[in-house]
C-alpha positions, -999 to +999 in steps of 0.1 A: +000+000+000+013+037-009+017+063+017+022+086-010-008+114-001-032+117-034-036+151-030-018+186-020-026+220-004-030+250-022-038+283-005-058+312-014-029+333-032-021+300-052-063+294-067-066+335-075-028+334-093-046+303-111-074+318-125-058+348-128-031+338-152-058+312-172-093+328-168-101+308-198-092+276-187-117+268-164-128+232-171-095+227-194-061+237-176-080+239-145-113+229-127-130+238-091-147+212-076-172+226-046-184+199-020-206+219-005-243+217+002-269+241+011-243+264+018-230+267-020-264+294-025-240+324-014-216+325-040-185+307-053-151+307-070-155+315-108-165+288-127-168+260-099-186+231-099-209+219-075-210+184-063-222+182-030-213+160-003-243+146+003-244+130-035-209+136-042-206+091-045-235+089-064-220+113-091-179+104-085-178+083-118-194+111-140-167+137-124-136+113-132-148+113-164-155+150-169-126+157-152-103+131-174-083+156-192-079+185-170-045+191-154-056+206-120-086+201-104-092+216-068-117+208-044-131+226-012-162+230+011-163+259+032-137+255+055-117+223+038-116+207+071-134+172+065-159+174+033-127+191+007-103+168+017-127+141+020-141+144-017-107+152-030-096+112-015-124+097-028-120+113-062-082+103-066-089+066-054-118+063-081-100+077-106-072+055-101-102+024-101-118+036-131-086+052-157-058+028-144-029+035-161-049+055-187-050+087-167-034+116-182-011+132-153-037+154-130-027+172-095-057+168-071-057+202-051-074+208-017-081+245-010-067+260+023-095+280+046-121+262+011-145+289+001-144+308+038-111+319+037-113+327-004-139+346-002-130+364+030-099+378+006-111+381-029-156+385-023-152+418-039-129+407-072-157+392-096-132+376-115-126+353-086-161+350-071-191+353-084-228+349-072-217+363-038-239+369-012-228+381+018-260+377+037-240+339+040-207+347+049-212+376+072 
């Protein structure tokens, strides 16, 4: 068994230099993948996708395969505590069941703080979030 961790942390600087420097890669150099439930209404990072927690096994075959081809896809929730991290394992081990040694080289990101701590820096930059509402978040 590997002890090799299927994922790495990224920060809040590191996911707004992404988008930043690609904003037109979203979904091809890059993808967002946001865990969380009821709590994804107030806003998000540009271009995420939600997959909640509460389905996110249901749908993790449909996301490897959307997400075949993409170089860097990061997950969160709103803190990145248990449901980020979490989805980000799950994803990496079905990928691994479903592409084998198919799969095209992919980091699997885990957002610091998840959208919390994002949006607590960058709510105000709508190239970075959008849908904001902070009737959520404050």
């Amino acid at each position: 068994m590997s002890l090799t961790p299927v994922f790495k942390y990224i920060n809040a600087e590191e996911m707004a230099a992404i988008i930043k420097q690609n904003p037109a890669g979203v979904g091809k150099e890059w993808a967002v993948v946001d865990v969380r439930d009821d709590d994804f209404a107030g806003g998000n990072i540009v271009g995420a996708l939600n997959y909640p927690s509460d389905t996110f096994m249901a749908k993790i075959d449909e996301l490897v395969k959307r997400m075949e081809g993409v170089p860097k896809v990061v997950f969160h929730c709103a803190l990145s505590q248990v449901r980020g991290p979490k989805a980000a394992r799950r994803y990496a081990e079905a990928r691994q069941l479903i592409l084998k040694d198919t799969a095209p080289a992919q980091e699997v990101l885990v957002l610091r703080e998840g959208f919390t701590g994002f949006q607590s820096r960058y709510r105000n930059d709508q190239t970075l979030v959008e849908k904001f509402n902070k009737y959520y978040h404050d």
